[in-house]
C-alpha positions as a printed Julia matrix, in Angstrom:
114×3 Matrix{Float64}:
 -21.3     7.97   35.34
 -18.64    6.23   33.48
 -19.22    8.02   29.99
 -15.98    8.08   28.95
 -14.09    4.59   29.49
 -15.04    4.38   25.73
 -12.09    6.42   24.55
  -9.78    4.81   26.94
 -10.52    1.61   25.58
 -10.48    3.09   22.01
  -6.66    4.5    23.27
  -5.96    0.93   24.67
  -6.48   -0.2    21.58
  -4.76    2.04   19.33
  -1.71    1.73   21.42
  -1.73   -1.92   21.57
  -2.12   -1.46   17.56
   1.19    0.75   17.48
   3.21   -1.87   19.56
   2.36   -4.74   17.16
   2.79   -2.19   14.47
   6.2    -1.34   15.98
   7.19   -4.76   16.36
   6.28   -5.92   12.78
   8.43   -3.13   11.66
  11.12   -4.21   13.5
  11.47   -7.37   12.12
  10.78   -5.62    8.19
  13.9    -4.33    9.19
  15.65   -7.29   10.13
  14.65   -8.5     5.98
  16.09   -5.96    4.4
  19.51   -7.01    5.13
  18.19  -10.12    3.72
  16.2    -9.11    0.96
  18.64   -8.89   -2.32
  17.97   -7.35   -5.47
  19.95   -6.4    -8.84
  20.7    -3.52  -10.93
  21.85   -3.7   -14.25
  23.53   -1.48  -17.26
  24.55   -1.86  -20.78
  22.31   -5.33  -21.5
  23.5    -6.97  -18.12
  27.05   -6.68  -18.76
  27.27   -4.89  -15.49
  25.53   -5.86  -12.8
  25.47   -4.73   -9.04
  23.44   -6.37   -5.99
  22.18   -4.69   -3.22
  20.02   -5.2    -0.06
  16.88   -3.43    0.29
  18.57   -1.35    2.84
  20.68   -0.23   -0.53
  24.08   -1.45    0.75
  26.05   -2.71   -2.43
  26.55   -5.87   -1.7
  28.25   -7.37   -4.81
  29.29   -6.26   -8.56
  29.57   -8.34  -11.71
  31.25   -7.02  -14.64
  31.54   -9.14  -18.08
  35.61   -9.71  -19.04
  34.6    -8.08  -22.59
  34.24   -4.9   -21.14
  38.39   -4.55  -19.83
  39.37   -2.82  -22.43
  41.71    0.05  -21.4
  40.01    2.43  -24.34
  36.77    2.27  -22.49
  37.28    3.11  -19.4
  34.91    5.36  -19.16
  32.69    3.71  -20.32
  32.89    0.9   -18.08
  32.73    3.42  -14.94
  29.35    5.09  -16.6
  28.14    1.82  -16.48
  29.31    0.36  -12.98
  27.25    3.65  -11.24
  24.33    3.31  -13.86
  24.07   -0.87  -12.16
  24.62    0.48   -8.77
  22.05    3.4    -9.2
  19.48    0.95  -10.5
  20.04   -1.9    -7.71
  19.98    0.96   -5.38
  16.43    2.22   -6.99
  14.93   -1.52   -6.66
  16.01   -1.67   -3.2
  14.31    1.05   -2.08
  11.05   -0.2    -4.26
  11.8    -3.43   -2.33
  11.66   -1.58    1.02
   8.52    0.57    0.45
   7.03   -3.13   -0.55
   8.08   -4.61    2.63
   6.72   -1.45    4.96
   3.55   -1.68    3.12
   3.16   -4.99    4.3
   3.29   -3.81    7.58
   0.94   -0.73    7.37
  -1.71   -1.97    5.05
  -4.33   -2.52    7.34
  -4.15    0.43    9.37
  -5.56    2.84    7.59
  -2.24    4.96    6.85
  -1.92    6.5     3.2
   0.09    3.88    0.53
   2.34    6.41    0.0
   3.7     7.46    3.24
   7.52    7.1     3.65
   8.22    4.55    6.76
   9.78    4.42    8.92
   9.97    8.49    9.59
């Protein structure tokens, strides 16, 4: 008579799942402003810091490098520390969402959030 409460409750449960799952991601999010990491070109003489949201958030250059000649140089080397901080923090968020999803069955490699 009541043959099918058994998917309700299976539908109870997945959403209850997907609110805790929301609200874990919600506060993954709220780290990643937190969560600092740093990029680094030519031997660490340039060096750039980022959240794992990827906002720059500082940039260290050694004095040896202000040489007028190299210019150029220098400016390769300021976007090849930026591009790498920005690489790590997106490593560091895709560490941080697995957290989040690793018990629920989703792949490892699925891009969150959407």
């Amino acid at each position: 008579m009541l043959k099918g409460l058994g998917q309700i409750g299976d539908m109870a449960k997945m959403m209850k799942q997907a609110q805790k799952m929301q609200a874990e991601m919600q506060g993954v999010q709220e780290r990643m402003d937190e969560i600092e990491v740093e990029g680094e070109a030519g031997a660490g003489m340039v060096k750039a810091r980022a959240n794992a949201k990827g906002e720059l958030k500082g940039l260290s250059i050694d004095p040896s490098l202000f040489n007028p000649d190299d210019r150029e140089v220098v400016e390769d080397l300021i976007l090849a520390a930026i591009k790498d901080a920005q690489a790590k923090a997106g490593e560091a968020a895709q560490a941080e969402m697995a957290k989040v999803t690793e018990g629920m069955g989703l792949p490892a490699d699925m891009k969150l959030p959407f």
